[in-house]
PLY file of the C-alpha trace (Angstrom):
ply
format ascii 1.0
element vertex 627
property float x
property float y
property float z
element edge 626
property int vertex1
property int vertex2
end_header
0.00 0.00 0.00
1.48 3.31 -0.95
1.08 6.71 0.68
2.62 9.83 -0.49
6.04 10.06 1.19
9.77 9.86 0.47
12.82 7.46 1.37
16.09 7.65 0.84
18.36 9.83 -1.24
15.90 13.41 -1.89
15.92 15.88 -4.55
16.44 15.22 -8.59
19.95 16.04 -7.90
19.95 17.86 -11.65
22.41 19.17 -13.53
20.49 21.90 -15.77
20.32 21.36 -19.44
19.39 24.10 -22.01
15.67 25.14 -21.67
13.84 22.83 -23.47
11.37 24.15 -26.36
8.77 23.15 -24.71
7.82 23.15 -21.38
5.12 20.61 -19.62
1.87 23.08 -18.78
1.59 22.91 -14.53
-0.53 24.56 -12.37
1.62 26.47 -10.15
-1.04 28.32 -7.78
-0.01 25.65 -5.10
3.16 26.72 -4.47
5.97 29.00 -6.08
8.69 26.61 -4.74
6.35 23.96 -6.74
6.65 25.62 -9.67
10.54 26.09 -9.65
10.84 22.36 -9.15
8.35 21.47 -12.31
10.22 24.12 -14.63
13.78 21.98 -13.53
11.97 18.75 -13.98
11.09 19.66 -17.34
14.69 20.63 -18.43
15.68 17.36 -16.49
13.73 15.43 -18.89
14.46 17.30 -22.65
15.72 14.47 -24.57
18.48 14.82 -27.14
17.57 13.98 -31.09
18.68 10.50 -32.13
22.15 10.83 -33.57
24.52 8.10 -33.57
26.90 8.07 -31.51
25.41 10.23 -28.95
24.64 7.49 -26.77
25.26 9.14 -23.35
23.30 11.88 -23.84
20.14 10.01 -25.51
20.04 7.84 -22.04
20.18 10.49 -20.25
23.64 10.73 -19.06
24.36 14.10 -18.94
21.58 14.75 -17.30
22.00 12.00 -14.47
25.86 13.02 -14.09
25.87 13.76 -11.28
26.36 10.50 -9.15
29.16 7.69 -8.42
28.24 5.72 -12.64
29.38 7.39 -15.03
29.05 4.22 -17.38
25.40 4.34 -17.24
22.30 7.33 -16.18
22.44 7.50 -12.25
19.18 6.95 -11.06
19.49 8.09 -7.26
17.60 5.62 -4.61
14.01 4.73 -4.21
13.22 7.96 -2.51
14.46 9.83 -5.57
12.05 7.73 -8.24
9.19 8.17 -5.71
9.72 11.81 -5.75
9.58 12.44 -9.16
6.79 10.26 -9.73
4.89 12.66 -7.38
6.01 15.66 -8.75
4.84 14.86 -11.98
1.44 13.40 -10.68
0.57 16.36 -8.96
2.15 19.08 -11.48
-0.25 17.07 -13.86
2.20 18.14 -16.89
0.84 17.28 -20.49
3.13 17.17 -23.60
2.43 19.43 -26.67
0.64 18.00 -29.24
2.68 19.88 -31.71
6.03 17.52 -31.80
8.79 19.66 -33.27
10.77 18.67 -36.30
14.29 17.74 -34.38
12.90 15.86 -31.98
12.22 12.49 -32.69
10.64 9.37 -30.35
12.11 7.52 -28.66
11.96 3.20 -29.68
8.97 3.88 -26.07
7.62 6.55 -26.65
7.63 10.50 -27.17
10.35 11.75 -26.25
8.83 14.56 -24.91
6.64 12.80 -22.32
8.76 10.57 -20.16
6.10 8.81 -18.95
5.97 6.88 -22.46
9.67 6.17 -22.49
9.81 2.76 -21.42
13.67 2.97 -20.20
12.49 5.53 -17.71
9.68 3.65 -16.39
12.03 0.81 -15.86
14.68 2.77 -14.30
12.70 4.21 -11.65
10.22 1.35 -11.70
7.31 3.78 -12.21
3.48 2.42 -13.67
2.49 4.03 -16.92
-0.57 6.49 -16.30
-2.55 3.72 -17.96
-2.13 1.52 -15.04
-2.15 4.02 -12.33
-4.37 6.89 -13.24
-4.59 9.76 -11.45
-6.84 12.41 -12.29
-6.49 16.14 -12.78
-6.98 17.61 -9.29
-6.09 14.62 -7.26
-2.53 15.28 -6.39
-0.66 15.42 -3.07
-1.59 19.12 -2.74
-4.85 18.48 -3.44
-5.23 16.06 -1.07
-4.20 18.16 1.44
-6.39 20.79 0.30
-9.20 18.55 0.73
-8.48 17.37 4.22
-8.55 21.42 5.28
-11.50 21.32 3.87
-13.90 20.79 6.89
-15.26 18.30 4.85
-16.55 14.92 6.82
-14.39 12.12 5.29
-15.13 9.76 7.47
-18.84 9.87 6.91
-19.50 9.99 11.01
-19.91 13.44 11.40
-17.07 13.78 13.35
-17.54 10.85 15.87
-15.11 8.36 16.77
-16.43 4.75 17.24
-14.92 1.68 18.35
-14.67 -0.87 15.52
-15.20 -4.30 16.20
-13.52 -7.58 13.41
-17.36 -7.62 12.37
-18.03 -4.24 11.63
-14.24 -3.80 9.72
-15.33 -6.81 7.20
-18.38 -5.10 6.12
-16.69 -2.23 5.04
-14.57 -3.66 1.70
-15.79 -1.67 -1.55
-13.98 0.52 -3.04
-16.93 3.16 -2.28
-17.07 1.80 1.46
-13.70 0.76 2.17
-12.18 0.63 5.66
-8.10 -0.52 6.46
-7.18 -0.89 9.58
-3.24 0.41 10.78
-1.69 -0.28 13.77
-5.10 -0.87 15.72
-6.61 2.65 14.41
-9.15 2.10 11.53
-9.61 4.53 8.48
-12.13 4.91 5.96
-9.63 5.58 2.90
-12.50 5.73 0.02
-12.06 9.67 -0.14
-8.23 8.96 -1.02
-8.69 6.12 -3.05
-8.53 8.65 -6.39
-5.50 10.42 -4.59
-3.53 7.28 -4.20
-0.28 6.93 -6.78
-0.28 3.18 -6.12
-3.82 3.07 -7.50
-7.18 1.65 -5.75
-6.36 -2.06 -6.17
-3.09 -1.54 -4.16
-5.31 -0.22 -1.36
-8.17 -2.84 -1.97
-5.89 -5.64 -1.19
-6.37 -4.19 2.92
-10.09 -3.66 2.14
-11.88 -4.24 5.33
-9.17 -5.69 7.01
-6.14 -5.33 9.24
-3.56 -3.23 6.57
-0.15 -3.01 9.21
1.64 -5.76 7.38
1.42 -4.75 3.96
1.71 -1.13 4.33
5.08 -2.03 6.42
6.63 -4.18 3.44
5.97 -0.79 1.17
6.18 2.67 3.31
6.49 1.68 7.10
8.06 5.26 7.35
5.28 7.07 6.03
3.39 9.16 8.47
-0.05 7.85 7.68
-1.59 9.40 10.66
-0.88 12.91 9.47
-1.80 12.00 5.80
-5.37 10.28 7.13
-5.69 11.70 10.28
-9.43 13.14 8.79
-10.09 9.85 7.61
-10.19 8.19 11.09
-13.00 6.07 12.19
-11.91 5.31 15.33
-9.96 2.10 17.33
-10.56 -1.14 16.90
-12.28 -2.60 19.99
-10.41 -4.86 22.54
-11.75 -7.60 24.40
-11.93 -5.55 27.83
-9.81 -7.57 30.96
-11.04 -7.03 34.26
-8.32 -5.16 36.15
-7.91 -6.08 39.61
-6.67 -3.42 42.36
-2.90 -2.93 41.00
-1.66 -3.56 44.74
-3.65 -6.62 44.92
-2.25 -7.53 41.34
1.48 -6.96 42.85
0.95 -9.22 45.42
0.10 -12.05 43.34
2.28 -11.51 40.67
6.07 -10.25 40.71
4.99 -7.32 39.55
6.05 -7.51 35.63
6.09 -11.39 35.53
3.08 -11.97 33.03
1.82 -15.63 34.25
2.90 -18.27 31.36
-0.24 -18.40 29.96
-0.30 -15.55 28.86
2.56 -15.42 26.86
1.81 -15.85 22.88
2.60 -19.10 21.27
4.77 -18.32 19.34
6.80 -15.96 21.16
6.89 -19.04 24.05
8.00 -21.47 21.31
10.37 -18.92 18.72
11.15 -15.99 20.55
13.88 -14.95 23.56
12.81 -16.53 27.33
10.02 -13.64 28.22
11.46 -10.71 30.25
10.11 -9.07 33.79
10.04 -6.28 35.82
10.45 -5.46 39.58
10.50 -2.00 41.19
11.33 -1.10 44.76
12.01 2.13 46.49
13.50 4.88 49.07
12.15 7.78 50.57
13.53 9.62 47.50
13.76 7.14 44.53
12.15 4.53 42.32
14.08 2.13 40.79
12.46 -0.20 38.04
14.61 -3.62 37.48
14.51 -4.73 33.64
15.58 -8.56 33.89
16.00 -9.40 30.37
17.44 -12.79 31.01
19.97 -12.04 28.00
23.90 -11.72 28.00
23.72 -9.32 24.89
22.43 -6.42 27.22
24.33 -2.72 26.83
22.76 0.91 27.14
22.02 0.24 23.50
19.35 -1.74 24.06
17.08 0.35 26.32
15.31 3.92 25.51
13.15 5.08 27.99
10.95 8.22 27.41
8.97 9.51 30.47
6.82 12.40 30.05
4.26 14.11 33.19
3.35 10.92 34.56
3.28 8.34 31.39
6.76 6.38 31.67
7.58 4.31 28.31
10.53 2.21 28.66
11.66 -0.27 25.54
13.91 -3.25 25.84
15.53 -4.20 22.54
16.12 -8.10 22.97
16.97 -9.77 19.73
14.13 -9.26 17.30
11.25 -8.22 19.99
10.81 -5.46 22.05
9.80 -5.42 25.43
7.67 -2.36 26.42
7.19 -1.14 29.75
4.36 1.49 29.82
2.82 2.62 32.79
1.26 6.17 34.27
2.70 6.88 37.33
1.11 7.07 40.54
2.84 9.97 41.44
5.51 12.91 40.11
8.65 12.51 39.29
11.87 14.69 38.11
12.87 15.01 34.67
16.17 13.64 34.90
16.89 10.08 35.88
19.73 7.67 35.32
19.92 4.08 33.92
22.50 0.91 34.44
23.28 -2.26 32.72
24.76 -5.49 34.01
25.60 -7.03 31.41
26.31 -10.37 32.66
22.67 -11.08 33.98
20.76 -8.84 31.47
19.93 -6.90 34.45
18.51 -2.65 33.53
17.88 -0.35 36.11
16.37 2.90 35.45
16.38 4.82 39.12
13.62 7.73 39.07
13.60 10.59 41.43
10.54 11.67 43.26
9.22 14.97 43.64
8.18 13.85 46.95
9.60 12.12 49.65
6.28 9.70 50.03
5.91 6.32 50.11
4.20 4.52 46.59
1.98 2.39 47.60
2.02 0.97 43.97
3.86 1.87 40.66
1.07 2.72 38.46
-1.95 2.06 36.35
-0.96 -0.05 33.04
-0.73 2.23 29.60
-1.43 0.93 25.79
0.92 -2.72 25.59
2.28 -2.46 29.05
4.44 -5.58 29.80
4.37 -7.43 26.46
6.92 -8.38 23.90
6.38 -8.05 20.98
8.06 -8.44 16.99
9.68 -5.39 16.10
8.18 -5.35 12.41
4.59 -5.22 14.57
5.61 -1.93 16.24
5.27 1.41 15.31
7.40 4.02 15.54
7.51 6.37 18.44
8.93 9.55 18.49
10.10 12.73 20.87
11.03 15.83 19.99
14.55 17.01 20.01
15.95 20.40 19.92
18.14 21.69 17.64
21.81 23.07 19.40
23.86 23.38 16.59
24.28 23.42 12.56
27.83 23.86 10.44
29.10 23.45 7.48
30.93 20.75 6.66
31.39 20.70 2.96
29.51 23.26 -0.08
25.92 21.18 0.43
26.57 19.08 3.70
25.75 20.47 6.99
26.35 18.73 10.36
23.24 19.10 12.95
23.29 18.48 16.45
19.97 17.85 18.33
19.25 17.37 22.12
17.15 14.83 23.35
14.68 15.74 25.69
15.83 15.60 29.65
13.49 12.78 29.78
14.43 10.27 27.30
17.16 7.82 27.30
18.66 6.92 23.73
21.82 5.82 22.16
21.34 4.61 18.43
23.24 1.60 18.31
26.20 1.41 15.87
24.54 1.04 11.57
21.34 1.85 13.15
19.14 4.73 11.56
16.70 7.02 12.69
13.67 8.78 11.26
13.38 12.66 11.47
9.76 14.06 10.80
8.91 17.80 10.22
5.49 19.56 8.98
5.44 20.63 5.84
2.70 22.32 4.03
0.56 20.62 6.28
1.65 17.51 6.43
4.19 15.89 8.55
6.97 14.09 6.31
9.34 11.83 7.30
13.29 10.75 6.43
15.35 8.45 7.64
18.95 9.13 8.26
22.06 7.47 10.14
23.46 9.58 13.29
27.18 10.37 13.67
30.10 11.03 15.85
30.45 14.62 16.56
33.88 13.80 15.44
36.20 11.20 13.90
38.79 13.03 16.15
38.38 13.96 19.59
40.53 17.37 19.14
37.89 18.54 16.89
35.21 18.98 19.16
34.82 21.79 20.69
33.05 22.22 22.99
32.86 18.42 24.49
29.20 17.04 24.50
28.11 14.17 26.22
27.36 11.36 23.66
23.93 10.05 25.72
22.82 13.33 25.14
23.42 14.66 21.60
22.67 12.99 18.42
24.70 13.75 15.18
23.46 14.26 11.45
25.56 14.68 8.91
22.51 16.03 5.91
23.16 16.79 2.69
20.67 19.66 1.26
19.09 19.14 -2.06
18.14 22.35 -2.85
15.14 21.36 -5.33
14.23 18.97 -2.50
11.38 19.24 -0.34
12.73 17.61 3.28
16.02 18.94 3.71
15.39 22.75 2.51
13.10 22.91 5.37
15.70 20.85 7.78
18.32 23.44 6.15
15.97 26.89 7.27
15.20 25.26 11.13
17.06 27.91 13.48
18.94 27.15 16.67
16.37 26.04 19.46
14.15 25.04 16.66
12.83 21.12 17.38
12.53 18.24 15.30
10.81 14.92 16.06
13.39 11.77 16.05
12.08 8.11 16.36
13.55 5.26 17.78
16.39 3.76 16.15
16.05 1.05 13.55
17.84 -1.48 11.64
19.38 -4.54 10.94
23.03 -4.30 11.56
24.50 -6.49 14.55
27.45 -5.42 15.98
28.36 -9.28 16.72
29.95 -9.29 12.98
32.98 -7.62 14.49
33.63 -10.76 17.15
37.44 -11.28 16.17
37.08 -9.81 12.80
40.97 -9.38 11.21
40.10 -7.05 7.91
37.46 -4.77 7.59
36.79 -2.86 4.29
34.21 0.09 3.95
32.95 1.16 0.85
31.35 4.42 1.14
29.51 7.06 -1.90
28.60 10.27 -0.71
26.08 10.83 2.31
26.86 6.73 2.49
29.64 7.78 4.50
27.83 8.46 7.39
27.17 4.77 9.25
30.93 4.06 8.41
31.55 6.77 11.33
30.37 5.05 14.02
32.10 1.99 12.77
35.51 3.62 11.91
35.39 4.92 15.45
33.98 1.59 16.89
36.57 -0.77 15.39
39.99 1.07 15.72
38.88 1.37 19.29
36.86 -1.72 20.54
37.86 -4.89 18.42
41.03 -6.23 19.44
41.92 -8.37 16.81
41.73 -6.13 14.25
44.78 -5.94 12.19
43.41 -3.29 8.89
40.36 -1.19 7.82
40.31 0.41 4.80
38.07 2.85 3.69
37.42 3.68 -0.10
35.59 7.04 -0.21
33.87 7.43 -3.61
32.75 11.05 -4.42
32.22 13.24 -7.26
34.98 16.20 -6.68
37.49 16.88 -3.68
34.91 20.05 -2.69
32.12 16.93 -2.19
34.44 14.66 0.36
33.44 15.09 3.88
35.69 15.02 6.76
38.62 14.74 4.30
41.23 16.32 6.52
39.82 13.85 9.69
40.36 10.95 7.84
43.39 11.89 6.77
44.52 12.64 10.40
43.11 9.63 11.42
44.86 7.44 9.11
48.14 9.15 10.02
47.16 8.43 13.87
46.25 5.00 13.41
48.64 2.89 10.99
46.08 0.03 10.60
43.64 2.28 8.86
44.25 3.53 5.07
41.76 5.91 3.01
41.39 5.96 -0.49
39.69 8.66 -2.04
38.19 7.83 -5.69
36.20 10.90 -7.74
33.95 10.59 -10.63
34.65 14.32 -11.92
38.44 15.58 -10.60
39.88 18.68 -11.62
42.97 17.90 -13.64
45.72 18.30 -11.17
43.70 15.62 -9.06
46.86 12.56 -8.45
44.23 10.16 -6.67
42.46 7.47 -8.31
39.40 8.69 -10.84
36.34 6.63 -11.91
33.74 4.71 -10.49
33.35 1.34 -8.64
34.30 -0.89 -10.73
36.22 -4.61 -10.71
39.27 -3.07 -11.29
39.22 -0.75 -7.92
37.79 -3.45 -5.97
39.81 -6.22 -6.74
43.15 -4.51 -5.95
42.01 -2.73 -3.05
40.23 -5.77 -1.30
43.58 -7.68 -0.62
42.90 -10.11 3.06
45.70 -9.28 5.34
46.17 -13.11 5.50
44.34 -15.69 3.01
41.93 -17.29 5.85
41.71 -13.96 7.93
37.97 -12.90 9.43
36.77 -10.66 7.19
33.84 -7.98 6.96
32.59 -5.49 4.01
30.67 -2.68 4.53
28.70 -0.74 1.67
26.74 2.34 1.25
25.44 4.71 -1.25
22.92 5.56 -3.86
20.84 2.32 -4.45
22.72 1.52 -7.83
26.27 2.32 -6.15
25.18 -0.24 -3.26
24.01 -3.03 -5.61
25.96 -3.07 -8.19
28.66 -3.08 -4.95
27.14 -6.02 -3.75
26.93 -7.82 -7.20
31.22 -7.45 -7.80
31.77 -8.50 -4.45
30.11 -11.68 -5.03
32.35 -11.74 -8.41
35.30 -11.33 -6.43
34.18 -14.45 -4.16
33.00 -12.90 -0.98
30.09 -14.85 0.74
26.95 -13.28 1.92
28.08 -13.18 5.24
31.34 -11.67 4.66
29.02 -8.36 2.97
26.73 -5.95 5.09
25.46 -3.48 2.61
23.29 -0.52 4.94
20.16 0.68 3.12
17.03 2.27 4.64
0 1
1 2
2 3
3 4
4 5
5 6
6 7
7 8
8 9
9 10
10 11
11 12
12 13
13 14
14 15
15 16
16 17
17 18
18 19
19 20
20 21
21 22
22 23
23 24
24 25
25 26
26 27
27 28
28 29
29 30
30 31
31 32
32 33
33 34
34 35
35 36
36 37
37 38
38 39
39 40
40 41
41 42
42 43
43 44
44 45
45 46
46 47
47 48
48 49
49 50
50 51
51 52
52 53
53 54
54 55
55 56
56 57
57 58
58 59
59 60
60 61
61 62
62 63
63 64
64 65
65 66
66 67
67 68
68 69
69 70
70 71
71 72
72 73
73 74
74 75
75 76
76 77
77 78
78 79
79 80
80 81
81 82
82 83
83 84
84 85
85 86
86 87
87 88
88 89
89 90
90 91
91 92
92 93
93 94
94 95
95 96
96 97
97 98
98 99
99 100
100 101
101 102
102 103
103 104
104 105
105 106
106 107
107 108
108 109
109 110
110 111
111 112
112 113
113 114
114 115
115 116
116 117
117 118
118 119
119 120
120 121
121 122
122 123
123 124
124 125
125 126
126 127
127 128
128 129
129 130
130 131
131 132
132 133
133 134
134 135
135 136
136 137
137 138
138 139
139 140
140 141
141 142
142 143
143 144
144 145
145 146
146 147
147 148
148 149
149 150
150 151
151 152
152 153
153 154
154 155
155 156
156 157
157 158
158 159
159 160
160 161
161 162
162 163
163 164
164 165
165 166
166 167
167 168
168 169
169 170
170 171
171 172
172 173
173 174
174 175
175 176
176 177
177 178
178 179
179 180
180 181
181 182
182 183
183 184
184 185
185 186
186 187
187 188
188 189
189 190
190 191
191 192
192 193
193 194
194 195
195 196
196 197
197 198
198 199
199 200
200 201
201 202
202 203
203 204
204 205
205 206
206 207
207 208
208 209
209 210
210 211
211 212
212 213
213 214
214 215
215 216
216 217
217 218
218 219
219 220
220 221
221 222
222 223
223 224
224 225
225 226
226 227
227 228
228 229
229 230
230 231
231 232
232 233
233 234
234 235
235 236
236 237
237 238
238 239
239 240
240 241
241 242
242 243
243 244
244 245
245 246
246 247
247 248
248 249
249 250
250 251
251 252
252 253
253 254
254 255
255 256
256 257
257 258
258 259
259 260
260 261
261 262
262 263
263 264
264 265
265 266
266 267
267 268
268 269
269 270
270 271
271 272
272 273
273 274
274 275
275 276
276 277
277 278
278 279
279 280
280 281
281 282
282 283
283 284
284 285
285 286
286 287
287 288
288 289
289 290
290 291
291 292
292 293
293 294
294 295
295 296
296 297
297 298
298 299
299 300
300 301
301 302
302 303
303 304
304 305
305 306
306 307
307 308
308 309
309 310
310 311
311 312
312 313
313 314
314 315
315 316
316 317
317 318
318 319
319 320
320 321
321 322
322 323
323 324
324 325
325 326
326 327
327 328
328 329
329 330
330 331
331 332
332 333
333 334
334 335
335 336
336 337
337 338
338 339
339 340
340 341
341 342
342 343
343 344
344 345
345 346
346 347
347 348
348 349
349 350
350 351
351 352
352 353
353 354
354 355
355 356
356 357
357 358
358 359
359 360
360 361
361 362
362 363
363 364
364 365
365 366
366 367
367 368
368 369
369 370
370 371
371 372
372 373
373 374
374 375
375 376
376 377
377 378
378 379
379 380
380 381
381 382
382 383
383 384
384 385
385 386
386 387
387 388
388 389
389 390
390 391
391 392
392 393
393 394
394 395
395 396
396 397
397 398
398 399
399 400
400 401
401 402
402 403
403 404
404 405
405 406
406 407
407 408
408 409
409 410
410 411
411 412
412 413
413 414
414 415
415 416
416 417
417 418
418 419
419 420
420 421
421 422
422 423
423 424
424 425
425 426
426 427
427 428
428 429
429 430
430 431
431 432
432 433
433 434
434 435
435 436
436 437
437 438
438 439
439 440
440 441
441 442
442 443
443 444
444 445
445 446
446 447
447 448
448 449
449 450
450 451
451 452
452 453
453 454
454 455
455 456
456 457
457 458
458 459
459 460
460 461
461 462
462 463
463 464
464 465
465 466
466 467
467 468
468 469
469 470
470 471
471 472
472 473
473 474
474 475
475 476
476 477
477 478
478 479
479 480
480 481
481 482
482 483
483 484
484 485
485 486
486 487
487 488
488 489
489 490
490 491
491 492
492 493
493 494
494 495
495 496
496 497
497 498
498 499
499 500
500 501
501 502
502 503
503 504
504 505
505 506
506 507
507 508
508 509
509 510
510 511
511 512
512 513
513 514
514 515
515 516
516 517
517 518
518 519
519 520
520 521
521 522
522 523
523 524
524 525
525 526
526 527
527 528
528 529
529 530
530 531
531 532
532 533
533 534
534 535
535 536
536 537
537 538
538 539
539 540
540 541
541 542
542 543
543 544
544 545
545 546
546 547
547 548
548 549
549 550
550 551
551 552
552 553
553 554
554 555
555 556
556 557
557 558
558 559
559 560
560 561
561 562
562 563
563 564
564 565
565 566
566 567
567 568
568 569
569 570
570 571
571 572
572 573
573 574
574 575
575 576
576 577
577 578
578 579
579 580
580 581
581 582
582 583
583 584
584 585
585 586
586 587
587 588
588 589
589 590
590 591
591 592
592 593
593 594
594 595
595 596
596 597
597 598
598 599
599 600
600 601
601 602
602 603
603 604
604 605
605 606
606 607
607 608
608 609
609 610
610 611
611 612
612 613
613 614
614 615
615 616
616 617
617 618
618 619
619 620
620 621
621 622
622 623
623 624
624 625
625 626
């Protein structure tokens, strides 16, 4: 199921051709910024007559130049495609009728219309408007438009009801259609026209629980700000009769949920289920975590406590274990929290505003004490304020943001976060990999606390629509960070020997973290190398760190490789390629432990993946970090 939203790398990234003759038609009363963007999405897309031996150009090379392949158009990641498609959905352009003399089609199409090229629908994997029509009037703006309409989409006149299995079944025509996301149900029939994955895409939820498909397509999309007028209301629960919660503590260890409660196949497939305890002092509550793990660091825990709600989530192998309870009484905004790692023991110590006794914790909140499949969750967020923003290279800034006094949160190393903002109504959402303030500890000045500060290294597409507005946020400004995700476990550096990054661009940014983590923290190591693939020497970030860095630390060596050099460049030109990778992946012995890290542009990062499986490296010899 596909919402409006984007992912991954943002903005056409366009190198500006001539003007073309003629330019699409777009309604540009929505926005001026809008506008700008459609008259550089029509230059993107002038295609060249049909000349041999102007191959480049006629694919669209020149255009697309500006990436890590030069042998073929760079198409930037999914986010990139996505965007475009939008743009051009909602800009509603049309192609002249009149097709001018030079300007032949192309073998799919008119040239003139990209939508009928059939290389550009399969490069950025985009339907034909045949398949997924939308209408004039039914773009992302005027969706919006319509939802600030005061107009009752949900057909309830502005109630909310509790929807029971029953009552969501009924509801599965495309003129009647409810989905239900993450226990909240919404009638999506007024959107079904405004949809660029078309109706059936949304039909296949009809009247049913939605959270699994809309996850495999746009889990990061903020579908509560895009339907938030569609809501019906929450599905009903099965209501458990709560006893007296001191009662309840006396029969139960507090957080122990009795056996039979736990979920098959969390019992049978999952880790041994986790508990709580709390106790306390005239001054303090502590709440004991026993995960009943050995993999247990500060990583794994983010607590977020806010007036008397207290959230607390356990990361333990592919669950989480949430803790979510309202307070019986006040506490201070600062708190602390402590791992022992060899019992899986976490203790997060509160401080009370009064010195009284508790006679109980609290009252249970929304999936207190259960564990549950991190693909089932949703994300949570808090909002963080923004300290500090610098320039690090011509189109790359550096942000620092503050977590709240109240939250607890250390993104663990190749993890990534999501950052959501309002714009023109609606809240978007990115996700992007936190940093080191530093590769060096020399450069920063002043010293922040790690467990308080999180790092962005951004790049700003101007013709974007995300980062412009990330780029304009002044200091003290706030933006709302989620909880980290991803896939990455740091148990592939147990007694690693050779590690080899292979970074383009922005895809620099999780090998920070691991630069840092491995030159420090793995023992055995014995070489990293780092090949840093960028377009010209102004583009490299943190050149003169790693540079330091490698002069520091003799087992690390950098290679710098650019696409576009100026001609007194000495270092090595081009893109990836056999030839780079072959002689710079050399083991340090023939049967040493070895680890490959990749990240860039989609196409960088696959066709990455593809020669290192030429060159004989097994799958889990290659991590390659996408979002």
């Amino acid at each position: 199921m596909r919402l409006a939203g984007e992912r991954g790398g943002e903005g056409a990234n366009l190198s500006m051709c001539s003007r073309p003759r003629g330019l699409y038609k777009a309604r540009v009363s929505d926005l001026l910024e809008l506008a700008k963007i459609a008259r550089e999405l029509a230059a993107a897309f002038r295609q060249s007559p049909r000349r041999h031996g102007d191959r480049k150009r006629r694919r669209g090379h020149r255009v697309w130049s500006r990436g890590v392949h030069g042998h073929r158009p760079h198409y930037a990641a999914r986010g990139r495609r996505l965007r475009i498609r939008g743009l051009l959905e909602t800009l509603g352009g049309r192609r002249r009728q009149e097709r001018r003399g030079d300007a032949e089609p192309s073998r799919g199409g008119d040239a003139r219309w990209p939508w009928n090229d059939r290389s550009f629908r399969k490069a950025f994997a985009i339907q034909a408007p045949s398949q997924v029509p939308l209408k004039q009037g039914r773009s992302l703006m005027d969706w919006i438009r319509l939802t600030k309409s005061g107009k009752d989409l949900t057909g309830l006149k502005g109630r909310l009801i509790e929807v029971t299995e029953e009552e969501l079944k009924k509801h599965n025509k495309k003129d009647d259609c409810w989905i239900c996301i993450r226990g909240f149900v919404y009638n999506v029939s007024p959107y079904m026209e405004y949809h660029p994955g078309g109706e059936d895409e949304l039909m296949r939820a009809a009247g049913s629980d939605g959270t699994e498909l809309f996850d495999q397509v746009h889990r990061w999309v903020n579908y509560e700000s895009m339907l938030k007028e569609c809501l019906v209301g929450r599905m009903a629960i099965k209501p458990a009769v709560l006893k007296d919660y001191r009662e309840e503590e006396k029969k139960v260890l507090n957080g122990m949920l009795p056996k039979s409660q736990v979920t098959d196949t969390l019992a049978k497939e999952g880790p041994s289920y986790p508990s709580y305890d709390w106790f306390q002092t005239n001054s303090l509550v502590t709440i004991a975590i026993y995960t009943k793990q050995k993999d247990i660091n500060l990583d794994s825990i983010i607590v977020d406590h806010q007036d008397d709600s207290f959230r607390a989530e356990t990361i333990i192998k592919d669950c989480l274990y949430l803790i979510h309870i309202g307070l019986s009484h006040e506490v201070q905004e600062d708190f602390s929290v402590r791992v022992v790692e060899s019992v899986g023991k976490i203790e997060i110590v509160l401080k009370k505003k009064e010195n009284t006794s508790w006679d109980f914790l609290g009252h249970p909140l929304e999936n207190h004490n259960s564990l549950i499949p991190r693909k089932d969750t949703g994300l949570y967020y808090r909002k963080c304020q923004l300290i500090s923003k610098e320039n690090v290279t011509h189109d790359t800034r550096l942000f620092c943001l503050m977590l709240p006094p109240s939250t607890h949160l250390q993104v663990p190393i190749g993890q990534h976060v999501y950052l959501k903002l309002p714009i023109t109504g609606t809240e978007i959402v990115k996700p992007y990999t936190p940093v080191s303030g530093s590769l060096l500890s020399e450069f920063k000045e002043p010293v922040l606390p790690n467990n308080k500060y999180i790092y962005f290294l951004i790049k700003i597409y101007h013709t974007g629509l995300f980062t412009p507005e990330l780029d304009r946020l002044q200091i003290g400004d706030f933006v709302s960070v989620s909880s980290p995700e991803g896939n990455f476990k740091i148990s592939k550096f147990q007694e690693l020997e050779d590690l080899f990054l292979l970074a383009a661009g922005t895809g620099f940014t999780p090998m920070v973290k691991i630069l840092n983590y491995a030159l420090t923290d793995i023992p055995s190591l014995r070489k990293v190398k780092l090949m840093f693939f960028n377009k010209t020497e102004d583009d490299i970030i943190w050149r003169s760190q790693l540079e330091k860095l490698a002069f520091k630390d003799k087992r690390l060596d950098v290679e710098f490789v650019l696409s576009a050099p100026i001609s007194e460049w000495n270092g090595k030109q081009g893109h990836i390629s056999p030839a780079l990778l072959s002689e710079f992946l050399k083991r340090n012995l023939d049967k040493s432990k070895v680890l490959v890290c990749i990240c860039g542009p989609v196409p960088f990062t696959e066709q990455g993946v593809r020669l290192l499986q030429d060159l004989n490296f097994s799958k889990n010899e290659i991590h390659s970090f996408t979002a």
